[in-house]
C-alpha positions, 0 to 999 in steps of 0.5 A: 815306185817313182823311180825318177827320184834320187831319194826317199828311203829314210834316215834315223839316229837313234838307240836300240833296246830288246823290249817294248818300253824300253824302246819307246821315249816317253815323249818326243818333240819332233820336226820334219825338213823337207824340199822339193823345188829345187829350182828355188833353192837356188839349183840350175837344170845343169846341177844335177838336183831336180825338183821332186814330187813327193818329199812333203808328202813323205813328211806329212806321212812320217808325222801321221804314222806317229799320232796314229795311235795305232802306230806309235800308242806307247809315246805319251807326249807328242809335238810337232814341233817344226815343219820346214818346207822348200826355202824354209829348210835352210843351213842356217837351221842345221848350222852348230850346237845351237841349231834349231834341228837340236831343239827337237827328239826327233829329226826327220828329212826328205830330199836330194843327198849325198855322201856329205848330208842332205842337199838342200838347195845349191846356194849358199843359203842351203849347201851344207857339209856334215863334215863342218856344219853339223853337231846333231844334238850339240846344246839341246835335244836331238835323239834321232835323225832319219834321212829319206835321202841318197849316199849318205854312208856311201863307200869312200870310191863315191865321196872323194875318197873321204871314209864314212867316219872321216865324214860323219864322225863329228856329226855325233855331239849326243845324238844316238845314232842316224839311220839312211843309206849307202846307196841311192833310194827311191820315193815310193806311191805310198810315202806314208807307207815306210814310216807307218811300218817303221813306227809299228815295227820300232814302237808296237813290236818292240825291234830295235830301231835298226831292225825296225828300219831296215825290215821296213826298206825290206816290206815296202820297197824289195817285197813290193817288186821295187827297185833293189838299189837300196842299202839300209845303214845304221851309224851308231855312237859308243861302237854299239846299238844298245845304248839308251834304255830311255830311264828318264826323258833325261836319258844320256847323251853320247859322247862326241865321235862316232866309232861304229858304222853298220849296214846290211846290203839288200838286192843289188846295190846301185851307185853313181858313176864315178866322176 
């Protein structure tokens, strides 16, 4: 592991189902965000946001462990829809209902974050609040976020005090649950790797999409002799996991406001000093 970064264990809204089928969408657009020079997306050497090495890489990875067959054989229809990289990556596609992250099933990140979303630079192009700017899903698509990114549902002592549902809750506009971590997390040698187990364990073996992230965290960084500073979390609509059973590609959305929030605690949690 690299453990000079800030970052990349993987984020996922989504629902849960005990069988295969129903665990699977029968299509899905997808998009992925990633960032890695900092520096130009606007943050200083004194900003705390370094550049990164292998955010793209973590990308490509999540894309190819979903057109590999063997990974991700029970989703019919597959489209890569938006591959935003460094300044591409802006707010300005993550801002209100009519983003164009909601224009996707599926969103996956990599990069810096914080307790209040992804960091995706230091100006004004790129900050963003999940607090204000988000509605994920809002006037379109999106099912799942997944985040390779540090604190998102970090404790309320290491965001202002501001609790995980005071921050996130009006995120959830008809997304089914996001997926990420309370602590900080780190990019390993082999980004494909997390996203190739997740794929597998969610789709193939039929694991709730909780359980197939949080295994995946378990196999690829705590098995693997990694640093233990990750905290898989999970924060789901409805105050459930089990809501989808994907009965159509229309299935329903949930309804605005997040009410559950669950996590489970790995090795020994690591956090930033307070201010």
């Amino acid at each position: 592991m690299n453990l000079n970064r800030c970052l990349t264990s993987m984020v996922l809204w989504s629902s849960i189902s005990a069988s295969i089928a129903m665990a699977t969408p029968p299509y899905m657009w997808y998009a992925t965000h990633s960032v890695e020079n900092y520096v130009g997306n606007g943050c200083g050497v004194l900003s705390g946001y370094h550049n990164l090495a292998n955010s793209h890489e973590e990308a490509d990875g999540f894309n190819t462990a979903i057109v590999n067959p063997v990974r991700s054989n029970l989703i019919v229809g597959r489209m890569f829809r938006y591959n935003r990289r460094d300044a591409d990556a802006t707010r300005a596609r993550w801002l209100g209902d009519q983003a164009e992250i909601n224009y996707v099933d599926f969103l996956f990140y990599s990069g810096h974050g914080t307790g209040f979303g992804p960091t995706l630079g230091c100006n004004a192009t790129y900050t963003t609040d999940c607090r204000t700017d988000f509605r994920f899903r809002g006037i379109g698509y999106l099912k799942w976020v997944q985040a390779s990114a540090c604190l998102w549902f970090e404790a309320p002592q290491y965001a202002n005090g501001v609790s995980e549902f005071s921050r996130w809750n009006a995120s959830f506009a008809g997304v089914h649950t996001v997926q990420g971590h309370r602590a900080v997390s780190y990019e390993g040698s082999n980004p494909a790797a997390m996203s190739e187990e997740f794929w597998n364990r969610w789709v193939n073996l039929g694991e709730s999409i909780y359980s197939a992230w949080r295994n995946a965290q378990i196999s690829c960084v705590y098995e693997n002799g990694a640093h233990p500073g990750l905290q898989p979390a999970t924060m789901g609509a409805n105050g459930t996991f089990a809501t989808e059973t994907y009965a159509s590609a229309g299935d329903a959305a949930a309804p605005y406001g997040a009410t559950w929030l669950g996590w489970a605690t790995v090795g020994t949690p690591e956090y930033p000093p307070l201010p």
